[in-house]
N, C-alpha and C positions, 0 to 999 in steps of 0.2 A: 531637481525636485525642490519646492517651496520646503521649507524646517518642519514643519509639520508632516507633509509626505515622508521624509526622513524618519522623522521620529515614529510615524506612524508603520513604519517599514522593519523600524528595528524593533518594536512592541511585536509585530506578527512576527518574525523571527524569534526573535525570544520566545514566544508562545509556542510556538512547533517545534522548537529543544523542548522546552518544559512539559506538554501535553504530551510528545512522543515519549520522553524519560520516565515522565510520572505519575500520566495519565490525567485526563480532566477535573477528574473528584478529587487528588489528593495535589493538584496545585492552587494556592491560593494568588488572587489578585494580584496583592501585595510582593508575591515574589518576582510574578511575571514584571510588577513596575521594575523593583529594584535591581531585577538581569540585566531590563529594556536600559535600565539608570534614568524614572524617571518616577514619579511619583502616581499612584492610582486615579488620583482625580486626574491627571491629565490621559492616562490610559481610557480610564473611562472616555471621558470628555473626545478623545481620537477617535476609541474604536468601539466604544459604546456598551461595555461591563467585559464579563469573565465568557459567557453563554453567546452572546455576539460576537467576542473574541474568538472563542471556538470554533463556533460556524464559521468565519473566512477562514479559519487555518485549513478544514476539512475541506473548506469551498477552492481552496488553494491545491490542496492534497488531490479532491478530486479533477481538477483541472487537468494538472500535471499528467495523471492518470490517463486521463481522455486523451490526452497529446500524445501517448506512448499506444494507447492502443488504437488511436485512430491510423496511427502509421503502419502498426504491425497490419490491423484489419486491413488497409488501403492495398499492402505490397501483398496482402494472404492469398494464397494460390489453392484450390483444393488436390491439392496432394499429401503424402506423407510431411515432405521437408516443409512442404506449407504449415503445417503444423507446429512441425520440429520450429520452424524460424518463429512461430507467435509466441511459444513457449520462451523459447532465449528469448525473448522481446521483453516478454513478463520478468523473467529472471533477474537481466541486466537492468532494468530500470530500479527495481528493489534490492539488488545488491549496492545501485550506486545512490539509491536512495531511503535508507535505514527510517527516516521520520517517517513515511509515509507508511509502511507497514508498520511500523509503531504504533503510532495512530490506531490503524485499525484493529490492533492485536489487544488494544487497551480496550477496546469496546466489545469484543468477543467476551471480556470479562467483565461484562455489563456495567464497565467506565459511564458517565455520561448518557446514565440511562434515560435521563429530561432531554434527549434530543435523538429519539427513537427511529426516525423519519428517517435520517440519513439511509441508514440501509435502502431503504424501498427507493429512496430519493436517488442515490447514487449507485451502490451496489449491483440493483437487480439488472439498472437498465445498463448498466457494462454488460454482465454477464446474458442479458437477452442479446445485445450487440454480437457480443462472442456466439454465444449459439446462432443466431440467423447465419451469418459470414460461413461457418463451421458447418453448419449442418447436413449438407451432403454427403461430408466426407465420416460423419460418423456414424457406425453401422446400429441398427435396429435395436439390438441388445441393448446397447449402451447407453444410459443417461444423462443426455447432454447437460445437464445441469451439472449434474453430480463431475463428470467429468471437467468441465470448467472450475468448479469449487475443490475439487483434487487438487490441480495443479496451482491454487492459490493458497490451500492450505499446506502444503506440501511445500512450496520455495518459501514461505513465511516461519512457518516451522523451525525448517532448514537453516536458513539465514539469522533466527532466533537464539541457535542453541547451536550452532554447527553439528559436527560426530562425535560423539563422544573416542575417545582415541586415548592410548595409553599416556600420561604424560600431561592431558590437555584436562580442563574442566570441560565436564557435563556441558556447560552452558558458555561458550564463547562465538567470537564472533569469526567465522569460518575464512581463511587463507585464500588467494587466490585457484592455489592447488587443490585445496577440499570444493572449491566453487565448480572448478572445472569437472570435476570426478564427478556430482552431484549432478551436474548439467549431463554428463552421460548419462547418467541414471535417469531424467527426465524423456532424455529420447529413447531411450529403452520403453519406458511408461507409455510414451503419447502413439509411437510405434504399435507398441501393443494394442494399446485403449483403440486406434482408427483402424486395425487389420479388420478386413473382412469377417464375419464370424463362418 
């Protein structure tokens, strides 16, 4: 890559530690230069202010996103473990990737209210992607949205705060062994949520 792509590589990294850590409203410019180790006006001048900067880390977030679910959707089978396997799909991709539910957990808490869109822009059309794929296998009672936003609020939550457990704070970030245990509990859930009524 030309020094510029370089540089401009380590700025959007930089930026997706900081906006997942701190959220968009309480990072300034300035800090994103001097993580990146470079000064604002060339941030600027690269990636085009704070609010441009944003948008490609999201635009990056949601990429990545697409990548993991276009695989689960592609291998999804409509049966039970067809489910159970999207669910781990969603799971492991946010366990092994912390910034990107970050991201979004900053924006539940109306972070980066000036760029409103995303949701509609990204969010919904995953979650209609999930629902078409899904929707046979989920019975009449159940609302397939709502069911989709379960298992999203529910592994973000999770991976948020882990269990609270004797010993451990409220709020840490959950072991391989609490991952695994949780991950039962999810097929316990998805089982449930697709039985027949």
């Amino acid at each position: 890559m030309p020094p510029d792509d370089d540089l401009r590589e380590q700025i959007v990294r930089a930026a997706t530690r900081l906006f997942a850590e701190l959220g968009y409203d309480a990072t300034p410019l300035d800090l994103i230069a001097d993580t990146a180790g470079t000064g604002t006006g060339m941030v600027t001048g690269l990636v085009g202010g704070k609010q441009a900067l944003y948008l490609e880390v999201m635009r990056r977030a949601y990429e990545a996103e697409q990548e993991m679910l276009a695989a689960a959707t592609d291998a999804f089978t409509p049966s039970v473990e067809g489910a159970v396997a999207l669910v781990d799909a969603v799971l492991d991709f946010y366990a092994a990737n912390p910034q990107f539910r970050a991201l979004w957990m900053h924006r539940w808490l109306a972070d980066a209210a000036d760029t409103e869109s995303l949701e509609a822009e990204y969010v919904l059309s995953q979650t209609r992607h999930v629902m078409e794929r899904t929707r046979e296998l989920v019975p009449p009672d159940v609302d397939a949205y709502y069911l989709v936003a379960t298992v999203i609020w529910t592994v973000f939550g999770f991976l948020a705060g882990g269990r609270p457990t004797q010993g451990l704070p409220s709020r840490h970030h959950p072991d391989a062994a609490e991952i695994e245990r949780f991950r039962g509990y999810l097929h316990v859930l998805t089982r449930r949520m697709v039985a027949p009524c």
